[in-house]
C-alpha positions in Angstrom: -17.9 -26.6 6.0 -15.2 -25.0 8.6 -12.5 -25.6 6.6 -14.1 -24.0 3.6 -14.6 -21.1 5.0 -11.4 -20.9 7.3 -9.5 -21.1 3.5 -11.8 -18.5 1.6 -11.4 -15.9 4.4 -7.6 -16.6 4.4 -7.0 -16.4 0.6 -8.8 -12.9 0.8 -6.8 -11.6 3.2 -3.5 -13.1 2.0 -4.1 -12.0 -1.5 -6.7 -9.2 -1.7 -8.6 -10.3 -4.7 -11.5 -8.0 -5.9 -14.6 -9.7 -4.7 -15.8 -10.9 -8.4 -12.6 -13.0 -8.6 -13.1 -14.5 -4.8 -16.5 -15.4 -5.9 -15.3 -16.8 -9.0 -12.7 -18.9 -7.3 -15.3 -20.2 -4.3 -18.0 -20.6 -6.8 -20.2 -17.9 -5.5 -21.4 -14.7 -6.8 -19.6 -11.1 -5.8 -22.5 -10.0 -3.3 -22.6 -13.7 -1.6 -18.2 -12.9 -1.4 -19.1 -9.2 0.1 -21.4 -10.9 3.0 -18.8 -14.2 3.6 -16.3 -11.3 4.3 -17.9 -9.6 6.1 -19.2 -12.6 8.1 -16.1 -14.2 9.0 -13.7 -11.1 9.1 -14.9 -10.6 12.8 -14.1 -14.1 13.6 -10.9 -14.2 12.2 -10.1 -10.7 13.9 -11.0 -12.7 17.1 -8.5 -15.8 16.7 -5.4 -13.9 15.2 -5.9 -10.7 17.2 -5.7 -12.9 20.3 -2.2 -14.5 19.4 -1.2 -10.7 18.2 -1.1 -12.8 14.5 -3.0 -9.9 12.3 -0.8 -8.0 10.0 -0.6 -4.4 10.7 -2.4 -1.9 9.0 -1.6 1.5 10.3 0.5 3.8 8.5 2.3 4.7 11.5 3.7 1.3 11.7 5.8 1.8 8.6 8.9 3.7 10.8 8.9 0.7 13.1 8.9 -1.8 10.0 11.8 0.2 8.4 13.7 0.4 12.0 13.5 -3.4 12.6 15.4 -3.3 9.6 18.9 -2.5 9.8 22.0 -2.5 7.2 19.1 -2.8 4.5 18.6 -1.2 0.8 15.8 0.1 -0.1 14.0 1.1 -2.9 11.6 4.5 -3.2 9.4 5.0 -5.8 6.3 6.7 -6.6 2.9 5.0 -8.7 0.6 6.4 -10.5 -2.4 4.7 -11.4 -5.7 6.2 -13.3 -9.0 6.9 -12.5 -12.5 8.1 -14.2 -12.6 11.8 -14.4 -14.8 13.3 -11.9 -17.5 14.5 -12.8 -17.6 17.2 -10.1 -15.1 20.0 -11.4 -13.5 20.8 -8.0 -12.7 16.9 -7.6 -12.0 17.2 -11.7 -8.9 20.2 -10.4 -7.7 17.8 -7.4 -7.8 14.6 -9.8 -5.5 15.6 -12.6 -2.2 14.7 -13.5 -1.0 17.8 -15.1 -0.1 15.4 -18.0 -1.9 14.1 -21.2 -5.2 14.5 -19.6 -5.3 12.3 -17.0 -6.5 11.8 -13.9 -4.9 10.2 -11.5 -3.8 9.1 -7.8 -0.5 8.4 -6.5 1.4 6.8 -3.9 5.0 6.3 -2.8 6.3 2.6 -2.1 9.4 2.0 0.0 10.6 -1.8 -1.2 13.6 -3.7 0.4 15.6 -4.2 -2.6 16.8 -7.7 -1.7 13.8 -9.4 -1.4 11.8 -7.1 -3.7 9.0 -6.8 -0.7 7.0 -4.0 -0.3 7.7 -1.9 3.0 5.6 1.1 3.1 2.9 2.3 1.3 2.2 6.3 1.5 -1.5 7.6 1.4 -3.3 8.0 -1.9 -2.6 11.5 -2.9 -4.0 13.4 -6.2 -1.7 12.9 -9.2 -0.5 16.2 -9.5 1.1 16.0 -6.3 5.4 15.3 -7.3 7.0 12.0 -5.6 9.1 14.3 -4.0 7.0 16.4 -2.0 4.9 13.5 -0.6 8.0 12.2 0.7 8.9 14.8 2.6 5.3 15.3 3.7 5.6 11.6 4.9 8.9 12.1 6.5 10.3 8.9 6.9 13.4 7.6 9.3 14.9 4.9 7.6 17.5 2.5 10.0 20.7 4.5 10.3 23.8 3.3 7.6 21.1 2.1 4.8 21.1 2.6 1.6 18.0 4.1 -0.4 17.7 3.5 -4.3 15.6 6.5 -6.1 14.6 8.0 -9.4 15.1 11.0 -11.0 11.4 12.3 -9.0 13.2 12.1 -5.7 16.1 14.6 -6.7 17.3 16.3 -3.4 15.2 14.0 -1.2 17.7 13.0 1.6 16.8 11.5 4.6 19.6 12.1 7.5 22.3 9.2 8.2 21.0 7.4 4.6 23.4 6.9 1.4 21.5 7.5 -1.6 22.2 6.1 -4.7 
């Protein structure tokens, strides 16, 4: 039916779940969730593109997100999350944390500290790369008079006309 698969493409896209899980939850099995996805992502592209409804996915769009944003506090942090080690040992170098063997990736995430909402998202960098430094690689504008929350990992990160706390 329509409406079937107007709510399993919706549910994907508002909550991202890995394919096994969709399948799960629509009574399917993950490769019959890959191909409904891929069926019906076009189609939904067509009817929320048209009324300009599809959430934006460029990193570029994060200044204007943090601009329409004024008098806000925010919240910077970096995450680290684990992967298998490579077995390739150039991609084994890039990979590792630098810290109890691991391999990693890492990203930055700017949150609005109210409402706990996630803002920005920075690329997926190697693990050894410090929160710091991708910041700065990122360099971010944040709305004049705001407030940014960090760790210890952002020590000397200042962007101009920001109060850091």
């Amino acid at each position: 039916m329509v409406e079937d698969k107007l709510v399993f493409i919706l549910v994907y896209f508002r909550y991202y779940p890995v394919q096994v899980l969709q399948g799960f939850l629509f009574g399917m099995s993950q490769s019959q969730a890959n191909d409904w996805v891929h069926r019906l992502t076009p189609i939904l592209n067509v009817a929320l593109g048209y009324e300009q409804q599809l959430p934006a996915r460029q990193a570029k769009d994060i200044e204007t997100i943090l601009a329409s944003c004024p008098e806000l506090e925010f919240m910077i942090d970096g995450t680290e999350r684990p992967v298998r080690r490579p077995k390739d040992p150039k991609h084994q170098k890039l990979k590792y944390s630098g810290t109890k063997k691991h391999h990693t990736v890492k990203n930055n995430l700017i949150t609005e500290k109210r409402a706990g909402k996630i803002k920005g998202l920075s690329p997926t960098v190697s693990g050894n790369i410090h929160d710091k430094k991708l910041a700065d690689e990122q360099d971010l504008c944040f709305p004049k008079n705001s407030k940014l929350w960090q760790d210890t990992g952002f020590q000397g990160y200042a962007p101009e006309h920001v109060t850091i706390t």
